[in-house]
Every structure is written in C-alpha cells, then in structure tokens.
N, C-alpha and C positions, 0 to 999 in steps of 0.2 A: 130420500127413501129410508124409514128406519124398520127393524125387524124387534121385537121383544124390546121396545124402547134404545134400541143404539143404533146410531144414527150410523148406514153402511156406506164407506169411502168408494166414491166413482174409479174408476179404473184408469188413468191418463195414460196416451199412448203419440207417439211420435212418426208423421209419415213422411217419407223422407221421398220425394221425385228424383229420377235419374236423369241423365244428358250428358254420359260422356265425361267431357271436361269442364262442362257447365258445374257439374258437380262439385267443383272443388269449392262453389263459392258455398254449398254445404258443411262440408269442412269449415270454414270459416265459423258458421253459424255452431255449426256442433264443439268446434275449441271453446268458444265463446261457454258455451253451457255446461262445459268439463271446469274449466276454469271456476264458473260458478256455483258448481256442484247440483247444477239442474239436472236431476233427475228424473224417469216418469217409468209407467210401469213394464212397457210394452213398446216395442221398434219395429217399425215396419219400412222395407228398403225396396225400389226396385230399382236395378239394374246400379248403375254411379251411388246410387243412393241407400242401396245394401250397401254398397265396400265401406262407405262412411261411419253410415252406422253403426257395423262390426267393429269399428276400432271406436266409436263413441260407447258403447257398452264393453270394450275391453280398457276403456278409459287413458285415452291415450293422445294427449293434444297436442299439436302439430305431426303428429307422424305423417299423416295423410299430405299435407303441403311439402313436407321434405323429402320424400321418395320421390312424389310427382317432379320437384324440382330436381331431384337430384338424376334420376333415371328416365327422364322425359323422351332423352333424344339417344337413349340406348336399342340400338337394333333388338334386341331382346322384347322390350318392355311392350311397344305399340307402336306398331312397325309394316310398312310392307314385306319388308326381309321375313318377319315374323309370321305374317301369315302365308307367304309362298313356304317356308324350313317347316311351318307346324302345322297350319292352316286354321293356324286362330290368328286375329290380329293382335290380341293381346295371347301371347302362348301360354299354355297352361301351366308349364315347368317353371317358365321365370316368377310368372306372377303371382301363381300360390302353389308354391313350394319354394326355389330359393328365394325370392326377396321376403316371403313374411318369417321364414325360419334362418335366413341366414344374413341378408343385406340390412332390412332395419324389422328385427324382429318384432313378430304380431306376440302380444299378450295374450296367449290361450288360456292360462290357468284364471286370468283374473276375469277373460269373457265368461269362462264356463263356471264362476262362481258365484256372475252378478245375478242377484235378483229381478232385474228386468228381462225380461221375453223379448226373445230376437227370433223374427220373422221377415221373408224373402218373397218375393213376387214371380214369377215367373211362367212363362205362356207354354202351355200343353200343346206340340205340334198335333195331337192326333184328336183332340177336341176341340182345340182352337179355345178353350176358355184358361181362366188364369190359375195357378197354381197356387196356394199360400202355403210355406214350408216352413214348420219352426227349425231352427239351429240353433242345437244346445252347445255345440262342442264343437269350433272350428279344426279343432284337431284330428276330429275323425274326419277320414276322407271323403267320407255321404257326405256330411254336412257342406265341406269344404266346396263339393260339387255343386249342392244348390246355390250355394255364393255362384260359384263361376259362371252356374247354368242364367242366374238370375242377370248377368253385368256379358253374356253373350250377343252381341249382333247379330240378326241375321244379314247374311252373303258374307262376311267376314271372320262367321265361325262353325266352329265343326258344334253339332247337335249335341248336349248333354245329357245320358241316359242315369236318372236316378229312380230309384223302386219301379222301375219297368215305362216309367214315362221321360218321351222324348221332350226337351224342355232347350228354350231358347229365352234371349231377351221377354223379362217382364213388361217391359213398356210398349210391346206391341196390345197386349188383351187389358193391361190395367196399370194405365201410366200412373197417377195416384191411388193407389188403393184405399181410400180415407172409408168408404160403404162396405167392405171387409174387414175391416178394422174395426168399424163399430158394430159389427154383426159379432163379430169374435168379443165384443164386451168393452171395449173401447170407446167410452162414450163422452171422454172428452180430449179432443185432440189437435200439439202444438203438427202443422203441415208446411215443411219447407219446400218449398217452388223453387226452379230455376229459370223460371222466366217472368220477365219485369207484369206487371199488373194492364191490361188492355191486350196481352199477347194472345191470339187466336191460332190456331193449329189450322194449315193447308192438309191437303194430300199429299202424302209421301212422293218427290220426283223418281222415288226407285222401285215404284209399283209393279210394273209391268216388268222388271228382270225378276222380283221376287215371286212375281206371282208364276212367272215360269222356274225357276229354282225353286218352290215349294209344291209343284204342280202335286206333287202325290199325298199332300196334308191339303186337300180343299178346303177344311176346315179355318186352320190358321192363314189362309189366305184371305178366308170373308173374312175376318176378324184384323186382319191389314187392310184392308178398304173399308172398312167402320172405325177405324185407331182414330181419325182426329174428330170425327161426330162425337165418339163417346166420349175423350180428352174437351173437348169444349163444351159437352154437356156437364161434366164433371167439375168443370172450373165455375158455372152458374151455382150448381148445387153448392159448392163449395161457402160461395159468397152468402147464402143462405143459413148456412149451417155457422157461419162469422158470426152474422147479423142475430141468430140467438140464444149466440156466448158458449156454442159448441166446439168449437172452429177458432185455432189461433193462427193464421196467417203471415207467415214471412216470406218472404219476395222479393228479389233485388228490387233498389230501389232507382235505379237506372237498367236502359239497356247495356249489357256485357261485350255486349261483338265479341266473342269467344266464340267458337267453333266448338263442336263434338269430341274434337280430335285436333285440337288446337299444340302445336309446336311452339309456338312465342313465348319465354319463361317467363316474359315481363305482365304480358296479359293474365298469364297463368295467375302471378304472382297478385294482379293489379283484382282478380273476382276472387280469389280468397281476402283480402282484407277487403273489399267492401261486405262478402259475406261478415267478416269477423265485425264491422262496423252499423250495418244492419241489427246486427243481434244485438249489440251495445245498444243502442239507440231505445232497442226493443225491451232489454233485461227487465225493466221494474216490471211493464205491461205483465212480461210473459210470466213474473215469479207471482204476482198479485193473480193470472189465471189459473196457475197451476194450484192455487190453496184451495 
C-alpha cells in the first residue's frame, strides 16, 4: 500500500488466548520475545492472556513464572478460601493491588510509556457480545478493572462494573479475538494458542448451573452455548489467514495436561518452558514475519 510514493508500514499486532494456567505456557512464549526485543504494534489479551501480555508491554521477563510459582499455593492468590472471604477466586486485593504493587512489583511507568497499544477482551453480561477495551495506564484503577474484568470466571467471580458495563471473562463472547484486531487495523498478526494443534472445543460441562446463575443476562447465556461453535470456527479461519502469511501461529507443540487451575509447581513449571522453547524453535520464523 503506498500514498504520495511511501510505501505505508502494515500495523503488526499480537493475540494472545487465555486458559487459566494454560497461560503460563504464554509467558513462556512472551519472555522469549522480551529477551529478543520482538516487538509489535498492538496487544490484544483475553482473560490469562491479558495478565501476560500486560507485563509483555511493561517488559518484564519472567515475572509472570515467579509469582505463579512463587504464590501459587497462597490462600490469597487462587483459592477456595479466596473466593468463599471475597468471592472472587482470584481476590481482587491480593491480585492487583498487593502483589503487583508490593509482592513482585508491576512496571506501570514503563507500560504506560510503551509505544504498543494494549487492549483487553472481555464479555458484556447485558449484550452478551464482546468488549474490546484499551489500557493506557494500569495504574489507574478503570484500567486496572478491565484487566481484572477481562481474566474473571464466570461462577467463581463477582461481576466487574466499568463505564456502566457489567463485564466478565473475555473468553466466553471472543476466546481469540484475531477478527477484532484486524478490524481495529491490525492486519498482520503473531496469535499464541493454548492448545496443542487438532484440539476442538466441547460444550461447557458447567452449562446448565451457568445458565441458571446468569438467568437474568439471557443474553450472555446464548452467547455461552455458541462459546465453542464460534472457538472452532475461529480456529478454521485462523488456519486460513496462516496459509496467506496473515496469521503467525504458535501453539504448544505437544499436549500440556495442565489444568485451568492447575496446583502442581512442577507442571506449572514444565508449560512454561515448553512455551519458552516453542518460541525458540520459532524466533527466525517469527523475526523474518515480522519485517
């Protein structure tokens, strides 16, 4: 595309899927591109995959693997204790406010001065479609909230109210958001998966309690009984958008057997360095797509 003869630079942007503590093998992949000063213009996170990314744009490699390990099996952190005392499973005090200001401090000054655009996913209980929220400044407490709203569970957390919309887990309305991304101008994009390559999406086994615990959002209910029709149509397009050099693809390269909510340090431990070795394997690829 050029304008008055100069040639106009595409806009590269990074999407980042959520899962929990699948997530961490994200991390993996995101130290990896810290390390190697891979940058791109635009981040988009949902749920596990916001919190990563926020510290990939405050530039900050391993923090993400040392808190998890460090505070994994803290009643505070993600916990049932946690969500009976606050009624979040992850509370909202421990997890963004003392741990990123006091236990292993978050880099706010250097997020809110990077150049890349940091944006969050997350599902509108009262429309049932997906939210895309930028975050300039995790320091301000809005922002702060659509991180937390974005990385919420539904049954395991209390409703996040920002700019008058009730907002829960992104990955119910838009587990990858790669077609909002490129609508926003993103039209070339590295997308980290947490799940191995052939993996298809069931129906939720927690259907029918969510659907009665959300009875009063019918909306975000339909929108929980379409989550894995639209997650597997999304993973077809995806492969499309590979196939013509729109679309960079990383994905463990084995199954993880980690859990959501996975306790095992060692597991923990064992899908972050395969992320971090994925990405190695990957570097030349992904620096040669990125030019």
């Amino acid at each position: 595309m050029e304008k008055d003869g100069v040639k106009n630079k595409v806009k590269t942007g990074l999407v980042l899927e959520g899962g929990g503590l699948r997530g961490i093998y994200t991390a993996g992949v995101l130290d990896v591109f810290m390390e190697n000063n891979i940058t791109v213009d635009g981040v988009i996170g949902v749920s596990a995959g916001a919190i990563h990314g926020a510290t990939y744009v405050a530039n900050q490699p391993g923090r993400n693997i040392r808190y998890n390990l460090k505070y994994r099996k803290d009643k505070h952190y993600m916990s049932l204790y946690s969500l009976v005392t606050t009624g979040d499973l992850c509370g909202k005090d421990f997890c963004y406010r003392e741990l990123p200001d006091e236990l292993d401090p978050f880099d706010y000054e250097t997020f809110k001065n990077s150049p890349m655009k940091m944006y969050v996913g997350c599902s509108n209980l009262e429309t049932g479609e997906a939210e895309y929220l930028e975050c300039k400044d995790l320091g301000d407490e809005k922002d702060m909230d659509k991180l937390r709203a974005s990385a919420s569970l539904p049954l395991v957390s209390q409703i996040v109210e920002v700019d008058g919309m009730k907002l829960l887990d992104g990955g119910v309305s838009d587990s990858i958001p790669i077609f909002a991304f490129r609508r926003m101008g993103y039209r070339k994009n590295i997308v980290v998966l947490t799940r191995p390559e052939g993996y298809i999406k069931g129906e939720d086994k927690m259907l029918k309690i969510e659907a009665i615990k959300y009875k009063e959002y019918p909306e975000f209910v339909k929108r929980m009984y379409m989550r894995h029709r639209y997650y597997n149509k999304t993973l077809e397009k995806l492969l499309e958008l590979e196939k013509a050099g729109e679309v960079f693809i990383i994905r463990p390269s084995r199954d993880m057997h980690i859990s959501r909510l996975e306790k095992n340090l060692d597991k923990i431990q064992d899908v972050y360095e395969l992320g971090v070795s994925d990405a190695q394997e990957k570097l030349q690829e992904i620096v040669e797509f990125l030019k």
